[in-house]
C-alpha positions as CSV (number, residue, x, y, z in Angstrom):
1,X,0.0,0.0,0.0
2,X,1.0,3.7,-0.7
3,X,-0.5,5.6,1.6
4,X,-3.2,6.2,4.0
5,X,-6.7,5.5,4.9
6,X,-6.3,2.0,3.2
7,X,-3.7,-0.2,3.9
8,X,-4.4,-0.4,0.2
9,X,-6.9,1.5,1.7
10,X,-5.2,1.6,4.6
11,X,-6.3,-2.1,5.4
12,X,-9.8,-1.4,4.8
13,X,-9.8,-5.4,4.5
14,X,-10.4,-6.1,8.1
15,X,-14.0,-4.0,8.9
16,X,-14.8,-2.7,12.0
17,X,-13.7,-4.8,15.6
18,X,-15.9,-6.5,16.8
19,X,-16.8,-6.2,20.6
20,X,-15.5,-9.3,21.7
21,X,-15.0,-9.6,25.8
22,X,-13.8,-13.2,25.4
23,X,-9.9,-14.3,25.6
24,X,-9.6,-16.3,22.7
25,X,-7.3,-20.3,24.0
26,X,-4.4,-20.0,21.5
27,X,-4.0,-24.2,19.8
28,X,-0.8,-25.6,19.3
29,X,-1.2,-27.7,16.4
30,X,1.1,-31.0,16.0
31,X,1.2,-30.5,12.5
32,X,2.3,-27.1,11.6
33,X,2.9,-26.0,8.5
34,X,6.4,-24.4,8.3
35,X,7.6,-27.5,5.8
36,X,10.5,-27.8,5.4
37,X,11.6,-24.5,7.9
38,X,14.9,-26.4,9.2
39,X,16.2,-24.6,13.0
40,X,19.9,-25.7,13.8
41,X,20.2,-27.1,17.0
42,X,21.1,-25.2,19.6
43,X,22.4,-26.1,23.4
44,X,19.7,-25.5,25.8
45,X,20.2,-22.8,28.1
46,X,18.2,-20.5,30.3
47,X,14.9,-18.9,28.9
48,X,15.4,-15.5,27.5
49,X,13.0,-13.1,26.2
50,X,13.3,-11.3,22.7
51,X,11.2,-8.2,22.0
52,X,9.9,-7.7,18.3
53,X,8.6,-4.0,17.9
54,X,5.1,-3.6,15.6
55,X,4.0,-0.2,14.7
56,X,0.4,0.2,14.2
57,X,-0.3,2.2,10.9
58,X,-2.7,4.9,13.0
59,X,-4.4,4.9,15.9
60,X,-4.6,5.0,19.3
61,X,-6.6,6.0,22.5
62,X,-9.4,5.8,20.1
63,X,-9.0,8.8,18.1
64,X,-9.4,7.0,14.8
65,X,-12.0,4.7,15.9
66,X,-14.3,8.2,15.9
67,X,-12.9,9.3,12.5
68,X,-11.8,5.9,10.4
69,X,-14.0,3.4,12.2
70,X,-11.5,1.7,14.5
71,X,-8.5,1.7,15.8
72,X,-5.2,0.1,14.6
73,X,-3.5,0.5,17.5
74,X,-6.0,-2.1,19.3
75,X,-6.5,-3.9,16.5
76,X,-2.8,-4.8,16.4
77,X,-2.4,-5.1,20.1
78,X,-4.7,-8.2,20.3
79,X,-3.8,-9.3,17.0
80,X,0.0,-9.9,18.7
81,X,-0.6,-10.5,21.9
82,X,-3.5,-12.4,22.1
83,X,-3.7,-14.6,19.1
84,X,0.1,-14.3,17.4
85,X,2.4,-14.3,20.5
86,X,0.9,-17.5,22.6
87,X,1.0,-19.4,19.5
88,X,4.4,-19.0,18.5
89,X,5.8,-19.3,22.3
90,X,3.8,-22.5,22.4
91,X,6.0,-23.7,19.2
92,X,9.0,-22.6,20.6
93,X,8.6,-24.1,23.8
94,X,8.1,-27.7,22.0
95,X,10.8,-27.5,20.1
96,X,13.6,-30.7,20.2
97,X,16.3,-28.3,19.9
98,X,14.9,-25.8,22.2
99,X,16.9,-22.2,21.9
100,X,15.6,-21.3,25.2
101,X,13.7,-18.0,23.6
102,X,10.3,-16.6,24.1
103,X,9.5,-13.8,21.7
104,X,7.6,-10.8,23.2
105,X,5.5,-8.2,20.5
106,X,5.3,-4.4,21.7
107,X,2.9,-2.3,19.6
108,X,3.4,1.5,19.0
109,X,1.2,3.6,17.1
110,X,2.2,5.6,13.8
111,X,-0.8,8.3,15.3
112,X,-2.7,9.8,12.9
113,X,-0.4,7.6,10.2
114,X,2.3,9.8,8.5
115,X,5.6,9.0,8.0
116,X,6.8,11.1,10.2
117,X,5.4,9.3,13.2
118,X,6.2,6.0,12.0
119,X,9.6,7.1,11.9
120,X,9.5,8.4,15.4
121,X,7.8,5.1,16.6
122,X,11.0,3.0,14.9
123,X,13.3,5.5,16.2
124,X,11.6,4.7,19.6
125,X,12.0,1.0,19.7
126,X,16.0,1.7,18.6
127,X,16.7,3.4,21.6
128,X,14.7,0.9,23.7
129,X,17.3,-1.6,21.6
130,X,14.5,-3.6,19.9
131,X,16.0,-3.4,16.6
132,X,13.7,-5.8,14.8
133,X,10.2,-4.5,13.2
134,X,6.8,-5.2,12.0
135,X,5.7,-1.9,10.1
136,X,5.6,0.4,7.2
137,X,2.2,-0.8,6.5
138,X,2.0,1.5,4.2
139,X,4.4,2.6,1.4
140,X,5.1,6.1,2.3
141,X,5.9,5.1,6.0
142,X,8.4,2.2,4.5
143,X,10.4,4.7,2.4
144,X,10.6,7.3,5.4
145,X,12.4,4.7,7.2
146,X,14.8,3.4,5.1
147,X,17.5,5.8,5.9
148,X,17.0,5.0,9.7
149,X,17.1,1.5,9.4
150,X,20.3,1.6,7.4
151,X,21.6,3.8,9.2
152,X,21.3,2.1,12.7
153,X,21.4,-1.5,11.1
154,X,18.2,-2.2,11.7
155,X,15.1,-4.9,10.1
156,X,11.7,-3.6,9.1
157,X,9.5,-6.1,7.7
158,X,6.3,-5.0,5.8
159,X,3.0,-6.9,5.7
160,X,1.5,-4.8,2.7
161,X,3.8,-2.3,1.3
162,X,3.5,-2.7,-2.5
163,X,4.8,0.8,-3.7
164,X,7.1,-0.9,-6.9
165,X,10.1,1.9,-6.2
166,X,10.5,0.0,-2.8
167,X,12.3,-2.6,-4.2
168,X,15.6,-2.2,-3.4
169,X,18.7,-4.5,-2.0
170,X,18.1,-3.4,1.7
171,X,16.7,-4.5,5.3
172,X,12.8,-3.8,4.0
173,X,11.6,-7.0,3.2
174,X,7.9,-7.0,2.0
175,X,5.4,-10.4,2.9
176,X,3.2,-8.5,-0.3
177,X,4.4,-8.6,-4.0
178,X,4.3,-5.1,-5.1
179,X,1.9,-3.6,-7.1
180,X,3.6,-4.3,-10.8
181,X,1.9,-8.1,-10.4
182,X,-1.3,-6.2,-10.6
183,X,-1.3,-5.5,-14.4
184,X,-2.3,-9.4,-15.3
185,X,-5.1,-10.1,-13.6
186,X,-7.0,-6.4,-13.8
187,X,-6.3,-7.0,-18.0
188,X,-7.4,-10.3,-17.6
189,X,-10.8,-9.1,-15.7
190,X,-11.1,-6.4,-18.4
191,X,-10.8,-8.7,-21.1
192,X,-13.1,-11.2,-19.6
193,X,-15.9,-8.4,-19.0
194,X,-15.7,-7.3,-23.1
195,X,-14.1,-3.5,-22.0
196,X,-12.3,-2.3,-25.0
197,X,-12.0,1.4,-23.9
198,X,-11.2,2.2,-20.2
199,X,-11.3,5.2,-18.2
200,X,-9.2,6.0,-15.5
201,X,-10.0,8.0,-12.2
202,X,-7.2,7.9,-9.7
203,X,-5.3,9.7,-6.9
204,X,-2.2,11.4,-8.5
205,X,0.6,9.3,-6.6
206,X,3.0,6.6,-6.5
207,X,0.7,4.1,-5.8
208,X,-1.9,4.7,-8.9
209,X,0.8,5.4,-11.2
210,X,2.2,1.8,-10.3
211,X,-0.9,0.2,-10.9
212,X,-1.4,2.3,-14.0
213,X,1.8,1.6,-15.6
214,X,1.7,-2.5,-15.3
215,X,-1.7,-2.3,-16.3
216,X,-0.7,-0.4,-19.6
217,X,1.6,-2.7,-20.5
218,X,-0.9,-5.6,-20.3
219,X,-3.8,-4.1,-21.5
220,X,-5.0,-4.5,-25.1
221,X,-8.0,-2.0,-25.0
222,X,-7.6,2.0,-24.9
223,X,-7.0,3.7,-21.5
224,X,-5.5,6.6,-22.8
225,X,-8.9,8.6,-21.2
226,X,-7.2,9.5,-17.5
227,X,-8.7,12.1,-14.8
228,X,-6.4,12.3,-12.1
229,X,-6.8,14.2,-8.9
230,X,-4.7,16.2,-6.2
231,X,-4.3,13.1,-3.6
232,X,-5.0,15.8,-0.8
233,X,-8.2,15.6,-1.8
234,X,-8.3,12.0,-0.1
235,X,-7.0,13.5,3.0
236,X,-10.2,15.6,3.2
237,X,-12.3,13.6,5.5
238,X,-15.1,16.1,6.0
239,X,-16.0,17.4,2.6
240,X,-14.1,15.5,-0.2
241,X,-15.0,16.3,-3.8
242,X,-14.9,14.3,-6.6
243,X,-17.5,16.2,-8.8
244,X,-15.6,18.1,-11.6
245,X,-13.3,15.3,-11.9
246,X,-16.2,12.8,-12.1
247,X,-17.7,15.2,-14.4
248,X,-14.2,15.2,-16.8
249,X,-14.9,11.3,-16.8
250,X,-18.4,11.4,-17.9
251,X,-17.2,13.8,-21.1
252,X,-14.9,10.7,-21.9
253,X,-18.2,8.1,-21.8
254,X,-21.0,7.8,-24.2
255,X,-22.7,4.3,-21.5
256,X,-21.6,1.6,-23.8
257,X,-21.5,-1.9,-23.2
258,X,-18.0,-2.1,-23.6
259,X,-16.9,0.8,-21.5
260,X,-15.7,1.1,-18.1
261,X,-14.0,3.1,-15.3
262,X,-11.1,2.0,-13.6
263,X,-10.7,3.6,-10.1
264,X,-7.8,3.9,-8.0
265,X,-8.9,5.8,-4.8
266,X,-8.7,6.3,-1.0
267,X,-11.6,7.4,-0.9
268,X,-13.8,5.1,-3.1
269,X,-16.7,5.0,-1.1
270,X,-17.1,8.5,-1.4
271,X,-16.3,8.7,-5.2
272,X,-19.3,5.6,-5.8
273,X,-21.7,7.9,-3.9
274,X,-20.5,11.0,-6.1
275,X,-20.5,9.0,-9.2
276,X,-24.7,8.4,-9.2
277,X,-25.3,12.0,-10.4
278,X,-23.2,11.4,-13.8
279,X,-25.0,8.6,-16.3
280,X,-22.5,7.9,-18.5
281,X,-20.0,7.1,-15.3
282,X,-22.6,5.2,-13.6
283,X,-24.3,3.3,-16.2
284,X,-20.5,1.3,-16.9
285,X,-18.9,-1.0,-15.0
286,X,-16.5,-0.3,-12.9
287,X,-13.2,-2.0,-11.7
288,X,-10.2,-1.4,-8.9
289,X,-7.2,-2.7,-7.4
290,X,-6.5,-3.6,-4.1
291,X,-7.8,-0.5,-2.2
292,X,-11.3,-1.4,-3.5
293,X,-11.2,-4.9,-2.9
294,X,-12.8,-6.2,0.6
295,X,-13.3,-2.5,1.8
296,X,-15.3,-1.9,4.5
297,X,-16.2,1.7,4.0
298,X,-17.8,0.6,0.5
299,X,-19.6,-2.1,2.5
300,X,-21.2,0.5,4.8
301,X,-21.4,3.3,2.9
302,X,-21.8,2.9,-0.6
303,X,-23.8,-0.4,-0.9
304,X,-26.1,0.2,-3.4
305,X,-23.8,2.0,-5.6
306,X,-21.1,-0.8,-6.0
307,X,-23.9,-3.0,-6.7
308,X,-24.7,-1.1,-9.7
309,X,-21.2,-1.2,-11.2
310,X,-20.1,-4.3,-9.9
311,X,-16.2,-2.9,-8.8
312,X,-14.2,-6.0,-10.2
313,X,-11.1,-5.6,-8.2
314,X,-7.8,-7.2,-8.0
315,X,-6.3,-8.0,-4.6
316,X,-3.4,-10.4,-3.8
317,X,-5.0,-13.7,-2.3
318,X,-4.1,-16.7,-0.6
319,X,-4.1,-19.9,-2.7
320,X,-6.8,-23.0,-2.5
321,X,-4.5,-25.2,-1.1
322,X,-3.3,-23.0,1.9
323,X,-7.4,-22.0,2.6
324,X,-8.5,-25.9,3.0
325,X,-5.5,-26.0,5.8
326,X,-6.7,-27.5,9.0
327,X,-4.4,-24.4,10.4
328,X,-5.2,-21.7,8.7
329,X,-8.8,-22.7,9.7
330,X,-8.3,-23.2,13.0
331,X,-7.0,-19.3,13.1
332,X,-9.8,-18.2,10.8
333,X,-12.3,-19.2,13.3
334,X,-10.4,-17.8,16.3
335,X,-9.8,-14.3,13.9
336,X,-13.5,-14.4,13.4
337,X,-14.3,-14.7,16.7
338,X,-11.9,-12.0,18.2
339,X,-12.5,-9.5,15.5
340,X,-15.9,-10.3,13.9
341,X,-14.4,-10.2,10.7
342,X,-12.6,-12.5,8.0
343,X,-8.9,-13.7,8.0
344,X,-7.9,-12.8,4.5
345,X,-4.5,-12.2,2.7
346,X,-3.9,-9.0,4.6
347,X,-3.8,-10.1,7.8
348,X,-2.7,-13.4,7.3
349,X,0.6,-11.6,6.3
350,X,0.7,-9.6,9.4
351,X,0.8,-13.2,11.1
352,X,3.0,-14.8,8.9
353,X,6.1,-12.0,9.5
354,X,5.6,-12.1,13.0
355,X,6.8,-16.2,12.4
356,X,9.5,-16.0,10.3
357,X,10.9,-13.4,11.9
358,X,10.4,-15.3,15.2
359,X,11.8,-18.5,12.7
360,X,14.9,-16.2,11.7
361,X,15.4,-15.3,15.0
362,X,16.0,-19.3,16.3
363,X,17.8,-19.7,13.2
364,X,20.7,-17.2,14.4
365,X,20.4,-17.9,18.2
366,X,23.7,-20.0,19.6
367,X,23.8,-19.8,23.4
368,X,23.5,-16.2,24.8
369,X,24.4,-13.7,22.1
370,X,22.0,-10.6,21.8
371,X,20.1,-10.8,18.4
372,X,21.8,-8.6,15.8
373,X,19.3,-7.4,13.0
374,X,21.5,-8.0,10.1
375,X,22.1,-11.6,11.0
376,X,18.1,-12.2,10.7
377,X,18.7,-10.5,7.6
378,X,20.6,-12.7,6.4
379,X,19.3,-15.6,7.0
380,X,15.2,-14.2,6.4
381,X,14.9,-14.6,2.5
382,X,16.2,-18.4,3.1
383,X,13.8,-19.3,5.7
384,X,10.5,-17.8,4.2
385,X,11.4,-19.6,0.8
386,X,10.4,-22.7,2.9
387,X,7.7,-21.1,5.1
388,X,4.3,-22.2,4.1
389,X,2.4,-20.3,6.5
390,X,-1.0,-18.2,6.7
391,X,-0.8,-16.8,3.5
392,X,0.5,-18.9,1.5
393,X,4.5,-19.3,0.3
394,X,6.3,-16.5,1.2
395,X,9.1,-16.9,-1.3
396,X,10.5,-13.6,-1.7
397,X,12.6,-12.5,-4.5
398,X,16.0,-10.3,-5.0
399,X,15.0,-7.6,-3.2
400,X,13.0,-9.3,-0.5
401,X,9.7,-8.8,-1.3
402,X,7.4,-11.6,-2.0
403,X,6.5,-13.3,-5.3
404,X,3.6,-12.7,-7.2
405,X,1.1,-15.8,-6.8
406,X,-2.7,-16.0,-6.5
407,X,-5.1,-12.5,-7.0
408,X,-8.4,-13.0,-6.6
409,X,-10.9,-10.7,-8.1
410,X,-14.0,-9.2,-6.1
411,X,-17.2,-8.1,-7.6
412,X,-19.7,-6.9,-5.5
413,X,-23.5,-7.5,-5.7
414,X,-25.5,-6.5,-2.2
415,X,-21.9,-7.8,-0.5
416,X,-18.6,-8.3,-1.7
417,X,-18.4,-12.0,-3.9
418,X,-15.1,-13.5,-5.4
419,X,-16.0,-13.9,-9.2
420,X,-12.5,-14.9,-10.0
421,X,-9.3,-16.1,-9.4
422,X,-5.9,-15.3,-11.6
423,X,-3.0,-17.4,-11.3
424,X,0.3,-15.9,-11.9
425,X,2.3,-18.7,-12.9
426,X,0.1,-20.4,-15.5
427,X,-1.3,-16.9,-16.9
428,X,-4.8,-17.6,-16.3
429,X,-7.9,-16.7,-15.1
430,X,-10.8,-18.7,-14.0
431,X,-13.9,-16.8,-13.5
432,X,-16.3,-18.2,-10.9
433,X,-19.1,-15.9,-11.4
């Protein structure tokens, strides 16, 4: 993700949390999935305790509940601590070759989610000497804290940064593959649907150009019809309009079968409510990437509208094999009952760096030695080519983010429905609806 409110819309993926009073019993499974993660042995020696630092995109002390719906900060801090943290100390504490480690997670908040105060949370957990972080949830935090964690030798270890420019040879790695895998499957969907001229509404920033770039390149049909906009006009959370740039769209439209409207937006939900008063715009179909895919604020606010132009989006997904897991079912139902909400890619990355980091972590550990971040960076790529965790394979490539896989492609009618699933290694798509 580029920026905020979406975690590709700032996360919009998870909904609102649920109020759940219950503490959810963490399982130990004797058949987890890690094949073929393999620890060195290690001597036994007294239990220490190894802090990992995660920094909530936004919010705390419910300030963003009131103005985005919930709040990050608690979200992540039962996330880890109640659901991530007991399961992997349960592992660790059964292991053969025991290292003699617990791993502790200690949540700070980005605030109100610039990159600023991400940086000051990382900068925070340095001089508390916990070098060794889950953040940069979204792009713009990530690239604010390179520098830093080069600088100070640090690991930061994204679970849905997708900004393309991010790739570098450095200590980000990145559990999402960036957003030049997206080109494929939105073609694919645009092919499928008949739409020979496309066009394109978007925020003017890295994030949309990425997804407009690799999409160009795939797509065989006309998109050279494009209405950006100032992205500060997403950061306008009281009175954000859309109108004259909806109204450059509709110019571009005659209503045609074959036409349609990409849209690349924070805001989307507010855009689909806009969109009604133009007929040419509303009478296409419409289509999106990951920031409209699984978004809650559409669900709740702008139903009925994404019903009538079915918003075919393409979001990373986890595979058919992984889903019919005994495991990741057994933490589906105990994510569903915490949070009142479904465990999808997302997430299930969030849960997947916390274990091979905790899995890089045993990896380097030979008696007492403090951990030192660029010795789990070292080792990391190696042991999340053979993770086979929550979301899937977490192969990364050269630069350490993760390969491209499955994408699955949400329509919505009354409630978001997968109508398709795209498959990057055979180049294919399988429409389901």
């Amino acid at each position: 993700m580029s920026n905020k409110p979406s975690i590709e819309c700032a996360y919009a993926h998870y909904g609102k949390k649920g109020l759940v009073t219950m503490t959810i019993l963490v399982l130990l499974f004797s058949t987890l999935c890690f094949a073929p993660v393999t620890v060195s042995a290690c001597p036994k020696h007294d239990s220490k305790t190894i802090q990992i630092g995660v920094i909530a995109p936004w919010g705390i002390l419910g300030t963003s509940e009131e103005e985005w719906g919930y709040d990050y900060f608690d979200f992540d801090t039962d996330l880890f601590k109640q659901l991530v943290e007991p399961e992997i100390n349960n592992y660790l504490a059964n292991l053969k070759t025991h290292p003699g480690i617990q791993i502790e997670f200690l949540v700070k908040s980005a605030g109100e989610g610039s990159p600023e105060e991400h940086l000051t949370a990382l900068q925070e957990f340095h001089e508390m000497g916990i070098d060794l972080i889950i953040g940069g949830y979204y792009s713009g935090q990530a690239a604010a804290s390179l520098a830093y964690i080069k600088a100070h030798n640090m690991l930061l270890i994204s679970p849905s940064s997708t900004d393309p420019t991010l790739a570098l040879k450095d200590n980000l790695f990145r559990l999402v593959p960036d957003d030049i895998g997206l080109g494929k499957p939105i073609a694919a969907t645009l092919n499928e649907r008949g739409i020979t001229k496309l066009v394109v509404i978007y925020s003017d920033n890295n994030w949309a150009a990425g997804v407009i770039n690799t999409l160009d390149a795939e797509y065989d049909g006309d998109m050279t019809s494009r209405v950006p906009y100032p992205e500060e006009i997403d950061w306008n959370y009281d009175d954000p309009d859309y109108t004259p740039y909806l109204a450059s769209a509709d110019a571009m439209l005659s209503g045609g079968p074959d036409e349609g409207v990409l849209l690349l937006s924070y805001q989307a939900q507010v855009v689909l409510q806009q969109a009604a008063g133009y007929p040419n715009v509303y009478e296409v179909e419409w289509f999106g990437a990951d920031a409209t895919a699984l978004n809650s604020y559409i669900r709740d606010d702008a139903g009925v509208e994404a019903t009538h132009v079915g918003l075919y989006s393409s979001i990373a997904g986890i595979d058919s094999g992984t889903l019919g897991t005994d495991r990741y079912q057994a933490m589906a139902t105990q994510f569903s009952a915490l949070f009142a909400d479904t465990f999808g890619f997302y997430p299930a990355c969030e849960v997947d760096a916390a274990w091979i980091l905790a899995l890089s972590i045993v990896r380097t550990q030979n008696g007492n030695h403090p951990v030192n971040a660029n010795t789990v960076a070292n080792v990391l790529p190696n042991v999340a080519s053979k993770y086979h965790g929550y979301s899937g394979l977490c192969k990364l490539n050269k630069y350490g983010d993760r390969i491209s896989g499955t994408y699955d492609i949400w329509g919505y009618m009354s409630g978001y429905y997968l109508f398709g699933r795209y498959d990057t290694a055979s180049d294919t798509l399988t429409w389901i609806g």
